[in-house]
C-alpha positions in Angstrom: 195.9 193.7 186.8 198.6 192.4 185.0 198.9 192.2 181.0 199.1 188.2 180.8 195.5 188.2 182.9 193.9 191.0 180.8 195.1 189.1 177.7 193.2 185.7 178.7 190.1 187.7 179.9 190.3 189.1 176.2 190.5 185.7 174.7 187.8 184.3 176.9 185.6 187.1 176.0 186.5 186.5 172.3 185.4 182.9 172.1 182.1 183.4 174.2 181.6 186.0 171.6 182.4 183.6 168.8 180.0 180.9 170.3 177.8 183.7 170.5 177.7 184.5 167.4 177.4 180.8 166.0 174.3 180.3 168.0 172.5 183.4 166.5 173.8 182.2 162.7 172.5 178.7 163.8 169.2 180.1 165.2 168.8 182.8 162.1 169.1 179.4 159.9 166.3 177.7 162.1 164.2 180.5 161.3 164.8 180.8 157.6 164.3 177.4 157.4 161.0 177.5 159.7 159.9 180.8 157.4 160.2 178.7 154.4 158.2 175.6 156.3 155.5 178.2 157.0 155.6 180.1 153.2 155.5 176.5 151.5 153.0 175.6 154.1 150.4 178.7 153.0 151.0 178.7 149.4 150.0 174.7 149.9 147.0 175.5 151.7 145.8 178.2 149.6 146.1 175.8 146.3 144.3 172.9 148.0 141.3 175.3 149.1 141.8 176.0 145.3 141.0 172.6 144.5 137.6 171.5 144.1 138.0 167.9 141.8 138.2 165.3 144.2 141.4 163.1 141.9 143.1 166.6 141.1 143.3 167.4 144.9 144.2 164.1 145.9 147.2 164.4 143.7 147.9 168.0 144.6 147.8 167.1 148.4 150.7 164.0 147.7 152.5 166.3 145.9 152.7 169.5 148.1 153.1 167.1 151.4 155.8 165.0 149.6 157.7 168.6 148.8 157.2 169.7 152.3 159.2 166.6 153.6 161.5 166.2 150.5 160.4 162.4 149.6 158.9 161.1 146.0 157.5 158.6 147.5 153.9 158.8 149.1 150.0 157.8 149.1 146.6 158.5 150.3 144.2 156.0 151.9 140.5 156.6 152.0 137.6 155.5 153.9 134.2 155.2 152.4 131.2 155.5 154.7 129.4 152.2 155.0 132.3 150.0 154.5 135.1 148.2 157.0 138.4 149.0 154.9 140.6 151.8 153.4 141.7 151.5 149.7 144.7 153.7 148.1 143.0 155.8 145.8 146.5 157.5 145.0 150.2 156.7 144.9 152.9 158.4 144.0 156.7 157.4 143.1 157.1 153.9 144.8 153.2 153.3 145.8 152.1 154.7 141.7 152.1 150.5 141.4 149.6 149.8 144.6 146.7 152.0 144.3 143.6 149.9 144.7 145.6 148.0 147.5 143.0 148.0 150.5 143.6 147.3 154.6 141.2 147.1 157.3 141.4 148.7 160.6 145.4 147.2 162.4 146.4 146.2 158.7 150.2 148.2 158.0 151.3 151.0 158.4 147.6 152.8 157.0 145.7 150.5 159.1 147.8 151.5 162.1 147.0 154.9 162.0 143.6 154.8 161.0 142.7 152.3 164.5 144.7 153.9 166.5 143.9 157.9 164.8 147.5 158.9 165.7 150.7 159.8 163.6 152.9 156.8 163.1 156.6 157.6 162.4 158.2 154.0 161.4 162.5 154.3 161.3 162.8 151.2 159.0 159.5 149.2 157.3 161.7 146.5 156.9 162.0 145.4 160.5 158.7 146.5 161.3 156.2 144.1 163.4 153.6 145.0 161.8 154.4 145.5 158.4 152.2 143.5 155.9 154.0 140.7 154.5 154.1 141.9 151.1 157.8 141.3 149.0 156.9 144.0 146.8 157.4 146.3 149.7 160.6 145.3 150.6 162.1 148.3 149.3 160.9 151.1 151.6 162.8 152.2 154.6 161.6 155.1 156.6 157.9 155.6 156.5 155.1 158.0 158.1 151.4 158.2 158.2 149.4 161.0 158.8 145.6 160.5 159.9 143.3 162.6 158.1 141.1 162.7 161.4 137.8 164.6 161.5 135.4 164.9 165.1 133.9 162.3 164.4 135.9 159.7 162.3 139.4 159.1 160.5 138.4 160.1 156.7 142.0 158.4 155.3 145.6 158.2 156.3 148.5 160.9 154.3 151.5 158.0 154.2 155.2 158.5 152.9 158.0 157.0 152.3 161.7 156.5 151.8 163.3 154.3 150.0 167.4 155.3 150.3 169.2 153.6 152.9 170.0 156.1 155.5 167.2 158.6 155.4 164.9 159.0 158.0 162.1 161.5 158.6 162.5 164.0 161.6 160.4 165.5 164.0 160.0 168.9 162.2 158.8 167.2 159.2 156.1 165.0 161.3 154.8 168.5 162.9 154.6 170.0 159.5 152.6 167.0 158.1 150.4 167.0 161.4 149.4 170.8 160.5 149.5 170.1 156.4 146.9 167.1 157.0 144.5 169.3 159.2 144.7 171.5 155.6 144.0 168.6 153.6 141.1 167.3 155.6 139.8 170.6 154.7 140.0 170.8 151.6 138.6 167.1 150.9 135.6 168.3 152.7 135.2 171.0 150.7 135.6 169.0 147.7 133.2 166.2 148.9 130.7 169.2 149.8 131.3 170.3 146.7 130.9 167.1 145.2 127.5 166.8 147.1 126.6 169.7 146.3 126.9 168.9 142.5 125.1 165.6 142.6 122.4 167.2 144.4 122.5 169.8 141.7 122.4 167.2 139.4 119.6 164.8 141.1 117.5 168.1 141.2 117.8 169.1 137.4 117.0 165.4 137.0 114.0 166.1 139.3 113.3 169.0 137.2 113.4 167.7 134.1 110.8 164.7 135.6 108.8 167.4 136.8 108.5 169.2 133.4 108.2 165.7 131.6 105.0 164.9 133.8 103.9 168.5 133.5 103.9 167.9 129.7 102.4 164.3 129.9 99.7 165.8 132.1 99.0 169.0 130.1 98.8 166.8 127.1 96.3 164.5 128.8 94.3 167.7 129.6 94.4 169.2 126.3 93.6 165.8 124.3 91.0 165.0 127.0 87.3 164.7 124.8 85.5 166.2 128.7 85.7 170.0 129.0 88.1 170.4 132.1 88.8 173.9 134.3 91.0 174.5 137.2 89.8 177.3 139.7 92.2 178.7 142.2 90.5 179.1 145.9 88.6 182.2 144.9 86.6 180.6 142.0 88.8 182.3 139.0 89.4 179.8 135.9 93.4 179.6 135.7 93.1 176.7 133.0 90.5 175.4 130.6 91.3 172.5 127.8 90.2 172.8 124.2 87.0 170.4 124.8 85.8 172.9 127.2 85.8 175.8 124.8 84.5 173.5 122.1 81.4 172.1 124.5 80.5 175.2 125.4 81.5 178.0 123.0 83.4 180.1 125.2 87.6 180.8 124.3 90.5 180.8 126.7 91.1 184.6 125.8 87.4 185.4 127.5 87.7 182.8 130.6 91.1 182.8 132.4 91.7 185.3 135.3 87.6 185.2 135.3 84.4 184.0 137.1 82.8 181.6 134.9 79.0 182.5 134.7 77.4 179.2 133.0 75.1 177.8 135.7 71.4 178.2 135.3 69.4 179.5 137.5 67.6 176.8 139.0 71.1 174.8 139.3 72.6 177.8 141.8 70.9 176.5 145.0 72.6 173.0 144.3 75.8 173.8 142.4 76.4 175.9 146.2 75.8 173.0 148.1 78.4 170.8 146.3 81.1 173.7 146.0 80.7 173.6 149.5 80.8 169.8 150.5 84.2 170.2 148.0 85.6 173.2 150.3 84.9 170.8 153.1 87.6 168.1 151.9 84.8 165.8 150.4 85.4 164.5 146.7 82.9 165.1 144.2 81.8 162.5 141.8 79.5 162.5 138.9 77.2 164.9 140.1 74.6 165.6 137.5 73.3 169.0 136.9 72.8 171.9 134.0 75.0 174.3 132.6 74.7 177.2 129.6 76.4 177.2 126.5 77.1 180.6 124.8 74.4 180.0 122.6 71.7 179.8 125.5 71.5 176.2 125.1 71.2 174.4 128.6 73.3 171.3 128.4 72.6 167.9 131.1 76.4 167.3 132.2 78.0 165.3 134.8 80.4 167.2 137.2 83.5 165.0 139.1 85.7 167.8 141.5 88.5 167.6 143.9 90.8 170.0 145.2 94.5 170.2 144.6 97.7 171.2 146.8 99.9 173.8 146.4 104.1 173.8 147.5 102.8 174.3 150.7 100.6 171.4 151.1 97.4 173.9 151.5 94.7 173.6 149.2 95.6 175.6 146.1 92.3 175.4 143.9 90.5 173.2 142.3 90.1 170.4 139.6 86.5 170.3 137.2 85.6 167.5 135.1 82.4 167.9 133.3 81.1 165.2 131.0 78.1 166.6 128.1 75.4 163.8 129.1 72.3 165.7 127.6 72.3 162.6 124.9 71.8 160.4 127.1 69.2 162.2 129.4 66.9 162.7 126.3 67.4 159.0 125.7 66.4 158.1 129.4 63.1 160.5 129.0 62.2 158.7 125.3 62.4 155.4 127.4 60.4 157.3 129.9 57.7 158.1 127.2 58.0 154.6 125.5 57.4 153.3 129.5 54.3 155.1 130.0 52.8 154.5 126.3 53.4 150.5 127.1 51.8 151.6 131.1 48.6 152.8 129.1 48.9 150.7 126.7 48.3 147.8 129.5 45.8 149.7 131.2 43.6 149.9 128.1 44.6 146.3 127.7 43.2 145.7 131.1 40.1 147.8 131.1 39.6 145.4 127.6 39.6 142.4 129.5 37.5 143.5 132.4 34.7 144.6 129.9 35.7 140.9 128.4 35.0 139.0 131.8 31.6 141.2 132.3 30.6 139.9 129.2 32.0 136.3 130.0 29.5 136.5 133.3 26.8 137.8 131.0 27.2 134.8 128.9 27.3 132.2 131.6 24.1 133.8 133.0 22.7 133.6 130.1 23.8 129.9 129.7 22.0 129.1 133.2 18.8 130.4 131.7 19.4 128.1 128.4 20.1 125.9 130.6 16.8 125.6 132.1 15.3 126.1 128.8 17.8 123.1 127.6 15.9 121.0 130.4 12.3 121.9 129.4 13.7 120.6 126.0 15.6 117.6 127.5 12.4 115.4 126.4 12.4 116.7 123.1 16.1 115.7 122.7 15.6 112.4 124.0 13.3 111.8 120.9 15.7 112.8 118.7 19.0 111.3 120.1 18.6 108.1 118.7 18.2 109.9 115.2 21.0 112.2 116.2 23.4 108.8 116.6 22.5 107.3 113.5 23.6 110.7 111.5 26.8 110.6 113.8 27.8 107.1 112.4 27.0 108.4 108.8 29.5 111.3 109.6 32.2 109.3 111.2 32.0 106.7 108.3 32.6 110.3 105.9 34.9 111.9 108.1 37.2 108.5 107.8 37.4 108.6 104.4 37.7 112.7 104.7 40.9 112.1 106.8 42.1 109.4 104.2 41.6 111.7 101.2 43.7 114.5 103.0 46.4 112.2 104.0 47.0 110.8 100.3 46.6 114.6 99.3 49.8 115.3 101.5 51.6 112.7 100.7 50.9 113.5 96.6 51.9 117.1 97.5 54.4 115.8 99.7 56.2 113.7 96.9 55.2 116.9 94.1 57.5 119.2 96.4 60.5 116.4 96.6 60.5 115.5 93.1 59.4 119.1 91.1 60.5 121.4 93.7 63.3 120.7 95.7 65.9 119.4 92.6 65.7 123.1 91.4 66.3 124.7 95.1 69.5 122.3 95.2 70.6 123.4 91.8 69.7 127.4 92.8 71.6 127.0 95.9 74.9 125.4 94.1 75.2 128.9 92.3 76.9 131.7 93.0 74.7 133.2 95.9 75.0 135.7 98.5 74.8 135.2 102.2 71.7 136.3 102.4 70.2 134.7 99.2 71.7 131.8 100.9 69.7 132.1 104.0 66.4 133.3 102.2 67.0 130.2 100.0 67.2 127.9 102.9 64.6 129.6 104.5 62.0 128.8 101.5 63.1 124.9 101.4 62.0 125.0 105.1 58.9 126.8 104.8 58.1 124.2 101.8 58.9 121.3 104.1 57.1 122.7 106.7 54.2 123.8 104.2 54.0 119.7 104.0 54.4 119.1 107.9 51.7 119.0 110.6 53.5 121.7 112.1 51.7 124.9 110.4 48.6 122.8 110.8 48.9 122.1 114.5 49.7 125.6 115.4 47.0 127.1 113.5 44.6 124.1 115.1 46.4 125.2 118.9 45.0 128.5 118.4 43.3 130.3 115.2 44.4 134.0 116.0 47.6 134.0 114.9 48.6 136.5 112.2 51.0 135.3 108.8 53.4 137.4 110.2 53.4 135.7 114.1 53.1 132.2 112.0 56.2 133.3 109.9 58.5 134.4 113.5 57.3 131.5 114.9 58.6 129.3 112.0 62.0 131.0 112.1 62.3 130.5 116.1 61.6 126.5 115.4 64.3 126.9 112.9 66.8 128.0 115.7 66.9 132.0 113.9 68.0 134.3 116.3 66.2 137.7 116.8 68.5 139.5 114.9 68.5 137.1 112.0 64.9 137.4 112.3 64.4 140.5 111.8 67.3 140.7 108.7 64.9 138.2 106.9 61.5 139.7 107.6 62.9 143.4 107.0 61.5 144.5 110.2 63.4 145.8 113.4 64.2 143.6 116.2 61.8 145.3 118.0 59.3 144.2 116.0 60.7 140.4 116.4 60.2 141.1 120.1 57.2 142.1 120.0 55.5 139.1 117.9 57.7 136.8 120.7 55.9 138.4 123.3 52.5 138.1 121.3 53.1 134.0 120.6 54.0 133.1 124.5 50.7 135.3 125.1 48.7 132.8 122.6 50.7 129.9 123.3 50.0 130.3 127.3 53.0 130.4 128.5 53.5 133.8 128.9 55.5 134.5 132.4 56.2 130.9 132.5 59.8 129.3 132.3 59.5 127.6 129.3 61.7 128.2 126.0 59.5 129.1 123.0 61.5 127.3 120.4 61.7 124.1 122.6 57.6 124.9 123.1 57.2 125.1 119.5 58.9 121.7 118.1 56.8 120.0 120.7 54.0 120.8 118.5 55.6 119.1 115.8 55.2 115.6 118.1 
């Protein structure tokens, strides 16, 4: 070999060892730069999984993705559930200016991405076809969008920009963005689960606070309650009694919860059983009447209204007991009982009177058929003395004429007496300073005077002759359109009373069970 061919072997190896050489410093510089991709890349993801305020990370992510491909320019679009458009809810550099700006689905560059749910790489906006026709974005030059794309939907769109002539964004930084959005999507998940997970914290203390609002309103409608009231859990023990209860029946709190509560007579067991059990059974129980014991022995009427209650669960949990203290009104009902059958006998004496009455009635008219036939062995006799008979009878009609004028001028002197001496001093009474019910008594006298003068008290006492001063007195006050109450404030005698002389005046007027209004019955006497 000679020298000149070793030396050009030596230069040839030289130079393949130079371009050698450059390739490993070219492809040691690819890896530092791919190292720091990577490094910038975790410390991003590891501050964004940091992140749980939804506008903090939004701003965090534009600012680590706009370090990662060396632009200060960028934005986020977001996608609400339930509606058809994105809206920018952050900008940065160039796009601080647009947030709020909203596109549907094909609308720019965010629209783009977000129909089609692929990266979009755009050289020069400018040129664009499908830019939006906007001046204000005349500026920007290279742009990129990144879908932040989920299984089932594209939540928003990572987009940035560059607005220097001349720079364009490369493949590398597309792939980094590509892996930095899968991080982002992440870590708006976790804030919105976060977020969720908040509000639901929040809706549940609300919930909470609802339930211990109502528990209060409830407990204070228990405790104010004027029935005594116990709760039983499914094994008959009190868990809850209100005040009223411990007042009705003498018995405290301290001696009754986590306790059987033995207050049920004996001869109530049998039934008290019977409705526990229809209440086991699902069946609501409503003012059931039956007895219970006070702590003083004292055995108390009360009405009993039941009903079971859930648990969590939904299984039955216990039970609700509302007893109402009716033993009032139950000696009321057995007084009205007794007043009943005192009025019951009362008629059937009445009635044993009047069939001794109607014996004696058909005594008498037996014994006027015998007169009778004595009358008509006597009929001659009579005849004799009939024409005498007529002759006194003209001498009495001739009297009784002038006996009915005498008692007419009487009335109308007594009549014109009470007008001229009487009533100028009742008008002159009644213009002072009276009471109501001077008033009334006042007004009440002028009547009775008037009436005094009237046919009226005449004719009734004619109609029948048993009535009593006191029946004569209601029935005047009825014709003067008094009602019972008013009645019985002016006689100083209970309405009862009133009642009863009512019931005594239709008897004597005949027109007892019959339709016909005693006041209206009575001024027809008057005609």
């Amino acid at each position: 070999m000679s020298p000149k061919s070793s030396y050009e072997q030596m230069k040839n190896q030289m130079q393949e060892l130079s371009r050698e050489a450059e390739r490993c410093r070219t492809a040691e510089s690819a890896f530092q730069a791919q190292k720091a991709y990577l490094e910038a890349l975790h410390e991003t993801s590891l501050g964004l999984i940091a992140k749980i305020d939804k506008e903090e990370l939004l701003e965090n992510i534009l600012d680590r993705a706009s370090f990662l491909t060396g632009t200060e320019h960028g934005f986020i679009y977001l996608h609400e559930p339930g509606t058809r458009y994105m809206q920018m809810q952050m900008g940065k550099g160039f796009f601080r200016g647009q947030l709020g700006r909203q596109v549907v689905r094909g609308q720019g560059l965010g629209g783009r991405v977000w129909e089609t749910e692929a990266v979009l790489l755009v050289d020069d906006y400018q040129v664009w076809p499908g830019r939006i026709p906007d001046k204000k974005l005349d500026r920007l030059g290279s742009v990129v969008g990144i879908p932040l794309k989920s299984e089932a939907e594209v939540a928003g769109v990572i987009g940035l920009a560059h607005v220097e002539k001349g720079r364009c964004f490369t493949k590398e930084d597309v792939s980094v963005l590509e892996r930095f959005a899968a991080l982002a999507l992440i870590a708006l998940q976790k804030a919105r689960l976060y977020a969720d997970v908040r509000r639901e914290l929040a809706e549940r203390k609300r919930a909470e606070a609802v339930l211990r609002e109502s528990e209060a309103r409830y407990r204070t409608l228990l405790e104010s309650s004027p029935d005594p009231i116990v709760v039983y859990d499914m094994k008959g023990i009190a868990t809850y009694v209100n005040p009223a209860f411990e007042t009705t029946f003498g018995l405290s709190r301290n001696e009754l919860l986590g306790k059987r509560i033995d207050f049920v007579p004996e001869e109530s067991r049998a039934e008290t059983r019977q409705a526990i059990e229809r209440m086991l059974s699902g069946q609501t129980i409503n003012l059931f009447e039956t007895r219970r014991l006070t702590r003083d022995g004292r055995v108390l009427d009360v009405q009993i209204s039941s009903t079971l209650y859930a648990g969590a669960d939904g299984k039955p949990a216990g039970n609700i007991v509302i007893l109402r203290d009716i033993s009032a009104q139950k000696q009321a009902e057995r007084k009205l009982q007794q007043y009943r059958d005192q009025l019951e006998k009362l008629v059937a004496e009445r009635t044993a009177e009047l069939e001794g009455s109607n014996r004696a009635l058909e005594q008498e008219i037996e014994e006027r058929r015998q007169a009778e036939h004595s009358l008509q062995q006597n009929q001659k006799d009579l005849r004799a003395q009939s024409h005498h008979l007529e002759e006194v009878n003209t001498a009495l009609r001739v009297l009784l004429n002038q006996h009915e004028r005498d008692q007419r001028g009487l009335s109308e002197m007594v009549r014109r007496n009470v007008e001229q001496l009487v009533h100028p001093y009742l008008e002159k009474i009644m213009n002072t300073r009276l009471d109501t019910r001077q008033k009334t008594l006042l007004q009440i006298l002028e009547t009775n005077l008037d009436n005094i003068v009237s046919p009226f008290i005449n004719r009734l006492a004619g109609r029948t002759g048993n009535f009593t001063p006191m029946e004569i007195r209601v029935a005047d006050l009825i014709k003067a359109g008094k009602t019972n109450d008013e009645i019985a404030e002016v006689l100083l005698v209970s309405k009862n009373t009133v009642l009863f002389h009512r019931h005594n005046l239709r008897t004597k007027l005949d027109i007892k069970n019959k339709k016909i209004n005693l006041r209206a019955h009575l001024l027809s006497l008057e005609k």
